[in-house]
N, C-alpha and C positions, 0 to 999 in steps of 0.2 A: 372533808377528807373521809373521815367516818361514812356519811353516803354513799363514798363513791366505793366505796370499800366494799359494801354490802348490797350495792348492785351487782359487782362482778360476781360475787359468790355466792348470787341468787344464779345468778347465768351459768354458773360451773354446775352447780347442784343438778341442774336442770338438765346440761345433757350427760352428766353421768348416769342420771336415773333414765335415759331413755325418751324424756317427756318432751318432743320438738313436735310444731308446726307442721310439718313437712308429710306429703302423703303417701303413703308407704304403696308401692305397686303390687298389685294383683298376679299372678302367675295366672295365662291364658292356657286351658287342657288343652291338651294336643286331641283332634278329632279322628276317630277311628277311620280306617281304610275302608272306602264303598268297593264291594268284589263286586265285577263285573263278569256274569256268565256269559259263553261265548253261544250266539243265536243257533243251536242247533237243537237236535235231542239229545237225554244223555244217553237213553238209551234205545235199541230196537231191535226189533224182532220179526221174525216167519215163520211161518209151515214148513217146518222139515219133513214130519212123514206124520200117517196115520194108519191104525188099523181099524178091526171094527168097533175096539172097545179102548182106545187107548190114542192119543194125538202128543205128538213130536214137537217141543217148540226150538228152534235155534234164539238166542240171544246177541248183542255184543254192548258192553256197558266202556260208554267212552268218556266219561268225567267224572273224578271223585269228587264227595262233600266240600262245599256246599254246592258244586254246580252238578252233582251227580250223584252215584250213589258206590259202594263196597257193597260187594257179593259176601252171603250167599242170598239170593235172588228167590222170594216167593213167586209164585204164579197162581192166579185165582181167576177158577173158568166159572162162568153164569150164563145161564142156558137163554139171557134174549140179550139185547145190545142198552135196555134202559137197566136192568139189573146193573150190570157191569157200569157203567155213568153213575150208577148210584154206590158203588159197590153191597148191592144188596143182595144177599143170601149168595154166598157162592157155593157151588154143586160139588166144587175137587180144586184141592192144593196140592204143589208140589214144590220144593226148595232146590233150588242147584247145589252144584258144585263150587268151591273156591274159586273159580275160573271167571276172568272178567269177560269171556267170551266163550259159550258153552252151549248145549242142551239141556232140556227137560222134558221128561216123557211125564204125562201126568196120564193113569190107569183109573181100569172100573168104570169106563165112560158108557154112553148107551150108543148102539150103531145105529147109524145115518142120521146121527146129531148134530144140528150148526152149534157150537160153543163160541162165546166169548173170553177174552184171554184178558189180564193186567197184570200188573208188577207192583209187589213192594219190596220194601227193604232189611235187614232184623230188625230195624228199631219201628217198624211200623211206619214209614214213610210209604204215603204211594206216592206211585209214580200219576201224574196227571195226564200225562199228555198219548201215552199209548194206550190203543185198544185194539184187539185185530180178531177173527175169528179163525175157525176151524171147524171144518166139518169130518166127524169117523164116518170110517166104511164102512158103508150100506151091509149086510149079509148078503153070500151069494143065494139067491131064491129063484132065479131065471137066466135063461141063456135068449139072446137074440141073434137070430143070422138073418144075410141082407143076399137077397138075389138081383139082379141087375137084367129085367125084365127086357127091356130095348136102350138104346142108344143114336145120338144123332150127332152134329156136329157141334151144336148147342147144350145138350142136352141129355136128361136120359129117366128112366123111370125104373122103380123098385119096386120088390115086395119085401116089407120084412117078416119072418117069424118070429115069437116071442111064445117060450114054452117055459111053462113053471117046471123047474130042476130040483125043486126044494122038500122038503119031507112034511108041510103045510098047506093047505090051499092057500090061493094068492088070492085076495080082495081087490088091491092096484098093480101096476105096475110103470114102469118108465122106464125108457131106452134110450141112449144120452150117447153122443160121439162127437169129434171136430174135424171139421175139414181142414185137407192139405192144400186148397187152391182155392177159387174163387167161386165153389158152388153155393147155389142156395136154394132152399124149398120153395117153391112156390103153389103147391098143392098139397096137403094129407089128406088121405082118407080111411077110417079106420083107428085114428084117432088123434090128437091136439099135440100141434108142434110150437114147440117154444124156440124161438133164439135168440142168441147172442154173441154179435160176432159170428166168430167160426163155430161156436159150441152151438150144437142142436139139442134138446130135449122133445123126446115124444113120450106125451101119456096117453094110458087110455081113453078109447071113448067111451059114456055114461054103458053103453051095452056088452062092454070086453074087457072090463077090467076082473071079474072073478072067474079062474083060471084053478078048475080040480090038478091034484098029484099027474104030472104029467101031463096035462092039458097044455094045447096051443091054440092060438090067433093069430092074424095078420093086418099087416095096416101099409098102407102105399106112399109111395112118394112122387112126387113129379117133380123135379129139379132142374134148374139153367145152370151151365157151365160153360167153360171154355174148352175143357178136357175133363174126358167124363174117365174118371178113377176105376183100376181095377176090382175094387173089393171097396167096403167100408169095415171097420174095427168097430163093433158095437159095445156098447157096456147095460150091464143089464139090474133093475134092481128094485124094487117091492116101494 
């Protein structure tokens, strides 16, 4: 009796104090939420305008943190396209406005410069995925007009002139326009035509690119068309 006595009240003792067999479960953490950003950019941008010393950027920022970014929006121009890749040395910043879709003029640039453009954010994020360029306007240093020598059904042939307008002598020059239909050069002479698409560039040749105060040259064109254009709109620039 005594035994049995002091069995039970080993067994009571025991799970008063907590001390059972039995294995207690683990509590399993709850795993944080995977955010998923939506396949686009967050953010992008254009050439809005340029001067000679100053280039225009438009923006629009379509996703906040983390798939995006809050303005106010750095801009960081480098004068070749592996600077910018690397973001190394940049030449001029500028910061936006509060505006998740704005402008940026960034100033004190050098005329007829290709720039490279990026984006960060204030806390110094960059953006990865944009890079886009910009070229300022050239100085005006010359004028070029275009005569329209003969004409055919086909066809038709030019002279241009190209006069330094500028208060410098001119060392080079180039004369750049776009066609409104479906011309194209098939001859210069006078000096090297470049295209693309509709856009033509003409530089000089090795013997007419230096052009005293006032001085002028010419250089020709022979050209296929379907309709042959009243005039061409030249643009003219060092």
């Amino acid at each position: 009796m005594l035994r049995m006595f002091l069995a039970v009240t080993t067994v009571a003792v025991a799970a008063w104090t907590g001390t059972t067999t039995a294995v207690e479960a683990t509590p399993t953490p709850t795993p944080s939420p995977t955010i998923t950003c939506p396949p686009a950019l967050p953010i992008t941008a254009s050439v809005a305008g340029v001067t000679t010393t100053s280039v225009t950027i438009s923006y629009s920022i379509f996703f906040r943190p983390p798939c995006g970014y809050d303005p106010p929006m750095t801009v960081s121009l480098f004068t070749s396209r592996e600077d910018a890749q690397q973001w190394r040395t940049p030449v001029a910043e500028a910061v936006s406005g509060p505006e998740r879709a704005g402008t940026v003029t960034i100033g004190a640039l050098t005329p007829d410069m290709e720039y490279w453009y990026r984006f960060s954010d204030p806390d110094g994020k960059r953006d990865p995925y944009l890079i886009g360029s910009a070229r300022t306007a050239p100085l005006t240093s010359c004028r070029a007009t275009a005569t329209i020598d003969a004409r055919w059904g086909s066809g038709f042939v030019a002279t241009v002139t190209v006069r330094n307008t500028g208060t410098l002598p001119l060392d080079r020059w180039r004369v750049s326009w776009r066609w409104s239909g479906d011309e194209r050069v098939q001859t210069a002479w006078g000096g090297v035509a470049e295209t693309a698409g509709a856009d033509v560039t003409v530089r000089n040749a090795s013997y007419n690119g230096t052009l005293a105060l006032d001085g002028a040259t010419t250089f020709g064109l022979l050209v296929t068309t379907s309709a042959v254009p009243d005039g061409l709109t030249l643009t003219c620039a060092r």
